[in-house]
MARBA-3410 file (N, C-alpha, C, O; in Angstrom, 1 decimal):
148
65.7,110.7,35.6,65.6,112.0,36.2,65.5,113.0,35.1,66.3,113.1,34.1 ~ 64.5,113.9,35.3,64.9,115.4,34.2,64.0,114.6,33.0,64.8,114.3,32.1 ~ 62.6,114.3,32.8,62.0,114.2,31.7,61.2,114.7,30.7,60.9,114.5,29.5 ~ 60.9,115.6,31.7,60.0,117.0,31.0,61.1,118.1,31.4,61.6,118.7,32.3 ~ 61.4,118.0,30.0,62.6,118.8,29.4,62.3,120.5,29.2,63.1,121.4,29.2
60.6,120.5,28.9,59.8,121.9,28.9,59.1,122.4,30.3,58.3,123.4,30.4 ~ 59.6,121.6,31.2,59.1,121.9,32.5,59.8,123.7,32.4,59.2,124.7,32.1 ~ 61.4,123.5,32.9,62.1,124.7,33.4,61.5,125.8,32.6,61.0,126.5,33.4 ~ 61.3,126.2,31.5,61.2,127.2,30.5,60.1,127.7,31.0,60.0,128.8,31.4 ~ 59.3,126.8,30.9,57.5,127.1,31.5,57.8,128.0,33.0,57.4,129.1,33.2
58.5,127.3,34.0,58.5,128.2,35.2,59.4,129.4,35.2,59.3,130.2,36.2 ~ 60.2,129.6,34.5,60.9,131.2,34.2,59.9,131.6,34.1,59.3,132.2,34.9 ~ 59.6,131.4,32.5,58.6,132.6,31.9,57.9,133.2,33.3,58.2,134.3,33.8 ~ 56.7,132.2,33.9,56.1,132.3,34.7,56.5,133.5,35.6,55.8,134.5,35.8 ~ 57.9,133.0,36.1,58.5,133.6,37.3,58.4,135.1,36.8,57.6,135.9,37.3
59.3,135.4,35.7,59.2,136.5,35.4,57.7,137.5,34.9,57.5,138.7,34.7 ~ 57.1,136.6,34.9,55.4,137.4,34.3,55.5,137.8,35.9,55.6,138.9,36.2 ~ 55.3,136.6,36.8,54.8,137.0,38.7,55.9,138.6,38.7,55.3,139.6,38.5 ~ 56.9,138.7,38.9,58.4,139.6,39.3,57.4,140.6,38.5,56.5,141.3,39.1 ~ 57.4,140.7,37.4,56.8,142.4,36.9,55.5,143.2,36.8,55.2,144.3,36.3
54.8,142.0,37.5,53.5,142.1,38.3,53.5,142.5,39.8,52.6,143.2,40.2 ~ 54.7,142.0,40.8,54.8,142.7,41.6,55.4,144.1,42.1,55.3,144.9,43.0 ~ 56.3,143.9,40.7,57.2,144.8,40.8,56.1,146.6,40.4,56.5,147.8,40.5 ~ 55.0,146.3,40.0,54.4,147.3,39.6,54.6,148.4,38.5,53.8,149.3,38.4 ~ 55.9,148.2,37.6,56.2,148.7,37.0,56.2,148.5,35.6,56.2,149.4,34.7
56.3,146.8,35.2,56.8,146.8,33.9,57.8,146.0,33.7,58.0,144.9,33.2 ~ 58.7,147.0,34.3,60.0,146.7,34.1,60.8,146.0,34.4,61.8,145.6,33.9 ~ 60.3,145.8,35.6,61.0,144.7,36.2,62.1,145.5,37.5,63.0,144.8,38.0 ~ 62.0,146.8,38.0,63.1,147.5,38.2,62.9,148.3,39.5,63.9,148.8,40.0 ~ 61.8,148.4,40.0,61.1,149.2,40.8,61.8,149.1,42.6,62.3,149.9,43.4
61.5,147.8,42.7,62.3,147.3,43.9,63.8,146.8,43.9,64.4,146.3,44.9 ~ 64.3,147.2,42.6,65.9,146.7,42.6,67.1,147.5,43.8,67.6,148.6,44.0 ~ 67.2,146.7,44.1,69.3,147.4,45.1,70.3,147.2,44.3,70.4,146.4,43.4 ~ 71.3,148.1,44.6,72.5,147.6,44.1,73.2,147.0,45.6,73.0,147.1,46.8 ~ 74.1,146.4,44.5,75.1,145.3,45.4,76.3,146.2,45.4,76.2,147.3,44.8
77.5,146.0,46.1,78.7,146.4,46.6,79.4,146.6,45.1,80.4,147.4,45.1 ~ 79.2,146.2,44.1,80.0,146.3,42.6,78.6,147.3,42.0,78.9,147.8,40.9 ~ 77.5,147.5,42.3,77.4,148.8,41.7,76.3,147.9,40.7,75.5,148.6,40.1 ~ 76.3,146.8,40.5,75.0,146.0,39.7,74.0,146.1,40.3,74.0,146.1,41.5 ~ 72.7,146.3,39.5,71.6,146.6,39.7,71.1,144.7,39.7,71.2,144.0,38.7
70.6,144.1,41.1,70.4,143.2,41.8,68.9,143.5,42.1,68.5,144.5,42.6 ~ 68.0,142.3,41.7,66.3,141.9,41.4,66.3,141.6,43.0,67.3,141.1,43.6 ~ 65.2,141.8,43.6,64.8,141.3,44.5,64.4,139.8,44.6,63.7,139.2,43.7 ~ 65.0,139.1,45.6,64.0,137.8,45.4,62.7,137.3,45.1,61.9,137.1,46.0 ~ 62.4,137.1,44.2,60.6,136.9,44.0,60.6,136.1,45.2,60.4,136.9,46.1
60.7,135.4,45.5,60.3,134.2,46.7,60.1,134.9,47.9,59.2,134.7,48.6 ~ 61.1,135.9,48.1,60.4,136.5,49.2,58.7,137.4,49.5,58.1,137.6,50.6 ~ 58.6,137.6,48.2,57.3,138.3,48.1,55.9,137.2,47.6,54.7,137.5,47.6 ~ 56.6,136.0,47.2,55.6,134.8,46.9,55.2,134.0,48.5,54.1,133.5,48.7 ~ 56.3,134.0,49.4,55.9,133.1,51.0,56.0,134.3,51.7,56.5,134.2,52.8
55.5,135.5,51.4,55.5,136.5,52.5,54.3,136.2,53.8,54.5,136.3,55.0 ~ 53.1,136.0,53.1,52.1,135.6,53.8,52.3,134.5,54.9,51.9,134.4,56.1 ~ 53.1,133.4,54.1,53.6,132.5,55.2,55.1,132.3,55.9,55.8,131.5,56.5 ~ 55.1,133.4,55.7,56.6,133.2,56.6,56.4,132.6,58.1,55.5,132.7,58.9 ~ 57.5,132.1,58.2,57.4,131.6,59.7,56.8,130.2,60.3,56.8,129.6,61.4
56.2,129.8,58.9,55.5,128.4,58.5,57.0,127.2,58.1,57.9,127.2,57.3 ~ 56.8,126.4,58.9,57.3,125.4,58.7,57.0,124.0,58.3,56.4,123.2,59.0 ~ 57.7,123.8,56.7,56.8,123.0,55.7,57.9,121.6,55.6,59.0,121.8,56.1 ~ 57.6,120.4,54.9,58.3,119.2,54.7,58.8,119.4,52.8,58.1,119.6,51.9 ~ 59.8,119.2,52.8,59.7,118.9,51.3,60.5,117.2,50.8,61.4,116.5,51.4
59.9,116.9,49.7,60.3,115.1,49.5,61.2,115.0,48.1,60.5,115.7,47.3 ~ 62.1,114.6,47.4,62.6,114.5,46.4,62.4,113.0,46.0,63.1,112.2,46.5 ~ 61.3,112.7,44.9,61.1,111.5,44.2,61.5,111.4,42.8,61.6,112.1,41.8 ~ 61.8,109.8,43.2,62.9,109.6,41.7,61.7,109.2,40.7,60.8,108.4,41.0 ~ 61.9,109.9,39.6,60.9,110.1,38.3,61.0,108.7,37.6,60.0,108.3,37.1
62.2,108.0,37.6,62.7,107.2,36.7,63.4,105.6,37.3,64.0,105.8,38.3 ~ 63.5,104.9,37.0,64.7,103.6,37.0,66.0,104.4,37.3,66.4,105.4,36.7 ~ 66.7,103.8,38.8,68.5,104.4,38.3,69.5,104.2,39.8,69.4,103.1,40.3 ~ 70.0,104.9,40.3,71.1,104.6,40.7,71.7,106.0,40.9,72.2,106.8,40.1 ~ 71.3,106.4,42.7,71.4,107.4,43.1,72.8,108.2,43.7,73.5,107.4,44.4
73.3,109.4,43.5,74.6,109.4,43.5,74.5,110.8,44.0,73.5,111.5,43.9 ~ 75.9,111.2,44.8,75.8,112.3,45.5,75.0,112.6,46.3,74.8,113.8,46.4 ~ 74.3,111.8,47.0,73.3,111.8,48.2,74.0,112.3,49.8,73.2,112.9,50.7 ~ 75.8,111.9,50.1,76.4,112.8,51.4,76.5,113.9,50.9,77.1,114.5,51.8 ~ 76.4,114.8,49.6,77.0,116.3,49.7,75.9,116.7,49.8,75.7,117.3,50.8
74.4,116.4,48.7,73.2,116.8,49.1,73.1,116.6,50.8,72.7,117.5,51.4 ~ 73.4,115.6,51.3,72.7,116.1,52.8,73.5,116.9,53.7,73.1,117.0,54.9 ~ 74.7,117.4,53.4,75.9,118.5,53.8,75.1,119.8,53.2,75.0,120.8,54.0 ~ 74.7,119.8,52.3,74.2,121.3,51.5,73.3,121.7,52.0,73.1,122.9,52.2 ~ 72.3,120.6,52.3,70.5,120.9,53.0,71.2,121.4,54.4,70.8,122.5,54.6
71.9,120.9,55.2,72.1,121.3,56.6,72.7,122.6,56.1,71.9,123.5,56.2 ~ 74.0,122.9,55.5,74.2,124.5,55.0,73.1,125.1,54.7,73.0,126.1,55.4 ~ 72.1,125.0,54.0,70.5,125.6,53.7,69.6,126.2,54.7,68.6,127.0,54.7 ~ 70.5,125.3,55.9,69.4,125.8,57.0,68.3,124.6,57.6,67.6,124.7,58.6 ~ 68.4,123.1,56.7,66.9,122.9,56.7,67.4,121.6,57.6,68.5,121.3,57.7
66.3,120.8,58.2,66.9,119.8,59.1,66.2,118.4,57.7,65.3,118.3,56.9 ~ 67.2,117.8,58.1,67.2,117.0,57.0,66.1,115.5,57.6,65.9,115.4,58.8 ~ 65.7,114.8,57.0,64.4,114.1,58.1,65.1,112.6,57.3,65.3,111.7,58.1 ~ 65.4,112.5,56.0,66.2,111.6,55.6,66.7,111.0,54.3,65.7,110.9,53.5 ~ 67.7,110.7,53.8,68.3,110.6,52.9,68.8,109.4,52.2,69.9,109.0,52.8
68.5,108.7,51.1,69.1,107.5,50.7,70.8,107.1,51.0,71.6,108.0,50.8 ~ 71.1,106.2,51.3,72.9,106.4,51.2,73.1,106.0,49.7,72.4,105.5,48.8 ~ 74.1,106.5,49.8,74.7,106.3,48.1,74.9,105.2,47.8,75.2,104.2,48.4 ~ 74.6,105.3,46.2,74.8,104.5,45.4,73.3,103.1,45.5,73.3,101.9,45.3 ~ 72.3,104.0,45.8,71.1,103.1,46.3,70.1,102.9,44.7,70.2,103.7,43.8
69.3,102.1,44.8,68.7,101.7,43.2,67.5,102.5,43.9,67.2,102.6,45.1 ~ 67.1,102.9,43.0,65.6,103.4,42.8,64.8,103.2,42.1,65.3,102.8,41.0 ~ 63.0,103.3,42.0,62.1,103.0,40.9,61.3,104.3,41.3,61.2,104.9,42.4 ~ 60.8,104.3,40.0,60.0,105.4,40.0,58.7,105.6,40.9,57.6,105.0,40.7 ~ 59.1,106.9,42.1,57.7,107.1,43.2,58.7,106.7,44.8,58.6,106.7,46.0
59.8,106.3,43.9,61.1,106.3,45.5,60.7,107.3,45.9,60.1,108.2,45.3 ~ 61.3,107.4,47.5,61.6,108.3,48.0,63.1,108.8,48.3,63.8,108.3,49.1 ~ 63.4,110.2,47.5,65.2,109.7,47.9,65.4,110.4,48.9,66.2,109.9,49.7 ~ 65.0,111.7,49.3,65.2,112.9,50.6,63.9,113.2,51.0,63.0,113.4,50.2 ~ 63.9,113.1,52.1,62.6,114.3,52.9,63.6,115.4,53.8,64.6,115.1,54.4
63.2,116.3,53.9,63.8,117.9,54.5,62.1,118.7,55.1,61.0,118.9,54.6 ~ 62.8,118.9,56.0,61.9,120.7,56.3,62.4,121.8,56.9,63.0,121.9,57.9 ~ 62.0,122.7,56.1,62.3,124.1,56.6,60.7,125.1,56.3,59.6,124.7,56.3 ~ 61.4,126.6,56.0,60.8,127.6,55.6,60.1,127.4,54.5,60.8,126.5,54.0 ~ 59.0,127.8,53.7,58.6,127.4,52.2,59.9,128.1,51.5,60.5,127.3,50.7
60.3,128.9,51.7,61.2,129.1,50.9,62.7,128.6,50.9,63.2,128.8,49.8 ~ 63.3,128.1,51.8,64.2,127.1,51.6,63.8,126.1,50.7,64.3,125.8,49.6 ~ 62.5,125.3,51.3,62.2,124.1,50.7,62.6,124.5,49.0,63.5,124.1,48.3 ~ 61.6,125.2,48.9,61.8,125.5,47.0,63.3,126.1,46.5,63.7,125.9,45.4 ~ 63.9,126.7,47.4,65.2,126.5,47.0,66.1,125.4,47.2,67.2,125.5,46.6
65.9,124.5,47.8,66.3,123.1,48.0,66.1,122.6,46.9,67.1,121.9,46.5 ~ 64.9,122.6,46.0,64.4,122.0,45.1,65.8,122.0,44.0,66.6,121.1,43.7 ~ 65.6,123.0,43.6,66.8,123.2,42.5,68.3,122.9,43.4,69.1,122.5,42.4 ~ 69.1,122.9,44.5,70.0,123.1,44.8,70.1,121.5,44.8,70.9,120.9,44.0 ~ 69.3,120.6,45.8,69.7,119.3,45.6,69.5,118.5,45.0,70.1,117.5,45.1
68.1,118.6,43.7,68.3,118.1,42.6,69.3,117.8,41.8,69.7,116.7,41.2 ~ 70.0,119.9,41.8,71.0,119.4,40.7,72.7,118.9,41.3,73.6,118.5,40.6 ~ 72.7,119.1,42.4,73.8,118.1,43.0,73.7,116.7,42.6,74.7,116.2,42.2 ~ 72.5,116.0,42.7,72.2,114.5,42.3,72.0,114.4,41.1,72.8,113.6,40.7 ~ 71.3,114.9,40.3,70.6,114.8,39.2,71.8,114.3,37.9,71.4,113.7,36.9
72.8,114.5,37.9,73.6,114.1,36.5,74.7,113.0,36.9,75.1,112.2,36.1 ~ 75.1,113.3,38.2,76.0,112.3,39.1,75.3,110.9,39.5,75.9,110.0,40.1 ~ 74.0,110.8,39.1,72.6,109.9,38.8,72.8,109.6,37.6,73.1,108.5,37.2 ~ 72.7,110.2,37.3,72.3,109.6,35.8,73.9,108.5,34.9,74.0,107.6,34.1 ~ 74.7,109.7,35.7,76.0,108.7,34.9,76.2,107.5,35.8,76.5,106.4,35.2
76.2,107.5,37.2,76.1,106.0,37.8,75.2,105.2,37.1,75.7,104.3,36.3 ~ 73.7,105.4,37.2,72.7,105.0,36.3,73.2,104.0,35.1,73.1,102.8,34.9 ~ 73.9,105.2,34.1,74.7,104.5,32.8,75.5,103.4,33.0,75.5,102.3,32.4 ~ 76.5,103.9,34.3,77.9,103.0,34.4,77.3,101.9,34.6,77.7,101.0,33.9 ~ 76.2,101.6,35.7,75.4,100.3,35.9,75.2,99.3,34.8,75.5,98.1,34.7
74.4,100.2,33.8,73.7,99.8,32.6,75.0,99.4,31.7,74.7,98.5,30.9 ~ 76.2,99.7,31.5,77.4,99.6,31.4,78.2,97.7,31.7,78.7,96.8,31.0 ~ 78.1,97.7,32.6,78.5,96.8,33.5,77.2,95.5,33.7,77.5,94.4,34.0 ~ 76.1,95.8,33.5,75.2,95.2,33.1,75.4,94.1,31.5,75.3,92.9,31.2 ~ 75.6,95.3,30.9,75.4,94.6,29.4,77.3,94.0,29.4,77.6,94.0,28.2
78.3,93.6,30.1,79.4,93.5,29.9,79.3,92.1,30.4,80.1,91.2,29.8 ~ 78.1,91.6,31.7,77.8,90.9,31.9,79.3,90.0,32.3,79.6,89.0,31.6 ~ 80.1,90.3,33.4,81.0,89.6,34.1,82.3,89.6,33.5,83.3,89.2,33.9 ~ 82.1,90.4,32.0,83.5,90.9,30.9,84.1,91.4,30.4,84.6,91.3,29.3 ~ 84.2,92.6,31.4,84.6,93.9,30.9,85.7,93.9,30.3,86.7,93.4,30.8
85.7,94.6,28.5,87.2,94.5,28.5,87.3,96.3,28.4,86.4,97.2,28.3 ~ 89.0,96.3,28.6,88.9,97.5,28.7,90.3,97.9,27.4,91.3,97.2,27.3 ~ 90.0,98.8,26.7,90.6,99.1,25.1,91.7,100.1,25.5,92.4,100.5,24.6
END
């Protein structure tokens, strides 16, 4: 999981070129509110990216990139229902995966969905990876674990 390491950077930047493009200003500041402490608080880009489709109800799928051993899959599907989104289905834990699995399908709003993206990824995404290891762990120990 997590192999293109230059993915995230690429879609900030992005994000932020889209935000001061809509924002019409530059600056980035045009549409800002303040919050109850008096910080100057960005508008959601996402709201002005699915405005056209609001009200559209879309599917979203989480596939495993990689070989491994999926973890944290009951709080991801606790989080997606807090999200809003109805959940369509979910690996149970501690399930192996190959690369092009399917580990969740969800649908909601486009814009849940793409905030799903990041929210239940990174619920799974490291709590994966270290099952993953402990596997690989317990693998190479091969029926003899000692423990130091």
């Amino acid at each position: 999981m997590g192999r293109d390491r230059n993915r995230h950077p690429k879609q900030y930047h992005f994000l932020c070129f889209l935000y001061r493009s809509c924002s019409g200003t530059g600056t980035g500041t045009k549409d800002m509110k303040k919050d109850e402490s008096t910080q100057t608080v960005p508008p959601d880009l996402r709201d002005e990216i699915f405005r056209t489709v609001d009200g559209t109800k879309v599917t979203g799928v989480i596939l495993a990139d990689d070989e491994g051993i999926v973890a944290e899959t009951n709080r991801a599907a606790d989080e997606s229902k807090r999200m809003g989104l109805t959940l369509l289905g979910i690996l149970p834990e501690g399930s192996g995966v190959r690369p092009g699995d399917e580990i969740a399908r969800f649908s909601g709003s486009p814009k849940q969905v793409v905030s799903a993206e990041d929210v239940l990824i990174g619920l799974m995404a490291k709590p994966s990876g270290i099952a993953t290891a402990a596997r690989g762990f317990v693998a190479r120990a091969n029926g003899r674990p000692e423990i130091v």
